[in-house]
N, C-alpha and C positions, 0 to 999 in steps of 0.2 A: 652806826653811831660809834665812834671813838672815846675813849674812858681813858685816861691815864692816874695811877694809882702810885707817887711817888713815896716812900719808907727815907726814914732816916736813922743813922747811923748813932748806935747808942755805944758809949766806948771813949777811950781816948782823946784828944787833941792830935793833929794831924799838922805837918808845915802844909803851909798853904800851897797849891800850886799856883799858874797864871793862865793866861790864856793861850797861851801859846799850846801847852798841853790839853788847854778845855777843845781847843779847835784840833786837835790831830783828834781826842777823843769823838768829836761829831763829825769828823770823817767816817767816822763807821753807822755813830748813832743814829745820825738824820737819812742815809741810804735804804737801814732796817727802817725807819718807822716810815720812811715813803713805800717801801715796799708792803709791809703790815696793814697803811690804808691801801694801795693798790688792790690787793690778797680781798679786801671787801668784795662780796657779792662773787669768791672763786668757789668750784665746787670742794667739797669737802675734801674726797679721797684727790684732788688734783693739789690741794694743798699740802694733804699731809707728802705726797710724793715729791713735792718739792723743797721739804722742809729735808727730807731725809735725804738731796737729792742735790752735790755741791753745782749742778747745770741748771737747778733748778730756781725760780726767781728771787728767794732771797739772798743777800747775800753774805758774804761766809761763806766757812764748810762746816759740815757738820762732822763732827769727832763722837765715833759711838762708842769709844771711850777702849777702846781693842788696839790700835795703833800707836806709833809712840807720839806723844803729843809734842815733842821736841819738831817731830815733821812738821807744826803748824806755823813754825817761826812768827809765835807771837812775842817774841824777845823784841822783833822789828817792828811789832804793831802790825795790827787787826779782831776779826771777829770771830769768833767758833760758836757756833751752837753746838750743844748735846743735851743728854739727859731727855730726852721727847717722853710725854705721856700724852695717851687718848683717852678719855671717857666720853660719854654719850652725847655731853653737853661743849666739851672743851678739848682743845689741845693745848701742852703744857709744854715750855721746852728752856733751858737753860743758857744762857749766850755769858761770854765773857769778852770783852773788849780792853785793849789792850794798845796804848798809845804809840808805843812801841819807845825812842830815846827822844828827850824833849831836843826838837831842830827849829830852833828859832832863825838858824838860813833861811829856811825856806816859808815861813813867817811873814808877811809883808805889814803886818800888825804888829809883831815880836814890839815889846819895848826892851830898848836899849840899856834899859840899866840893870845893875846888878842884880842874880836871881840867885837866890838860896831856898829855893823848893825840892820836892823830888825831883828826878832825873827821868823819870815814869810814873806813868800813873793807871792803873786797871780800875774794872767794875765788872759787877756779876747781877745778872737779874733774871728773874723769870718770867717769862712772856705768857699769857694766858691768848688765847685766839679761841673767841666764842663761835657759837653758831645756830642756825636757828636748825630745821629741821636737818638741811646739808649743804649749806651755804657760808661762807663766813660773813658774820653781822657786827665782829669789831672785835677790839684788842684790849688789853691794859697790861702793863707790867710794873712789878714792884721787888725791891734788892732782893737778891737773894743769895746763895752762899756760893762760895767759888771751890771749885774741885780743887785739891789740891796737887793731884799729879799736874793740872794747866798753869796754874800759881809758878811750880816749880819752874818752869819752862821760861818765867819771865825774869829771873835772875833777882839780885839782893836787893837791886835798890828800887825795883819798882815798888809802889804804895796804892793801897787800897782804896777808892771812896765809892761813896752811894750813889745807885745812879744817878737821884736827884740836884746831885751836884752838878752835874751836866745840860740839868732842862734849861731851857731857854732859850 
């Protein structure tokens, strides 16, 4: 059974971005959550090995936070997991996504008129992956805080939003 648990973002006003950026953003997004229901019915220790495991079927790599995080070139856009935790019942693990520079080239949607939004745009969530005795039985994730050594790595003008900005 699939759960999705969206948070919103309490805080500021933000420029809006378009879709041009919402679509590089589900580039990454809709991959992880095909893969997240895939991951249903996997065994447990098969998942966590792939979670820690950039061959393994999510996708991303995962950053265990030791490396220089400038190696993940999310300045270009993409996914990182880190931060994993295990307990009895769940695994927990952290991703940031990362649009990388808004190219409305390559856009075949891009509208043509003028854009004064970010020039990038990031999100941070945490993924929860339930299970029943050693099976995974479903997912849900909700915002969560972004590392700041990966933050850095994305330069000045990318801008923050909540995942929830993204569903749809």
């Amino acid at each position: 059974m699939l759960f999705v648990v969206l948070g919103s973002l309490v805080g500021c006003a933000q420029r809006p971005h378009d879709g041009v950026l919402w679509r590089q953003v589900a580039a990454f997004t809709d991959p992880l959550g095909k893969a997240l229901n895939d991951a249903i019915g996997t065994e447990r220790s098969a998942f966590v090995t792939s979670l820690n495991d950039d061959s393994g079927t999510l996708p991303g790599r995962y950053w265990s936070g030791v490396s220089n995080p400038a190696n993940l070139s999310l300045d270009s856009g993409g996914l990182v997991l880190f931060d994993s935790q295990d307990n009895s019942s769940a695994v927990m693990f952290d991703v940031l996504i990362s649009s990388g520079p808004r190219n409305p080239d390559a856009d075949p949607l891009a509208d043509s008129s003028a854009y004064s939004g970010p020039s990038a745009v990031y999100t941070c969530f945490v993924v929860t992956v339930e299970f029943d005795t050693q099976t995974v039985t479903g997912w849900t994730y909700d915002d969560g805080k972004c590392t700041p050594r990966l933050v850095e790595t994305l330069g000045n003008s990318a801008t923050p939003y909540p995942i929830g900005e993204f569903a749809g």
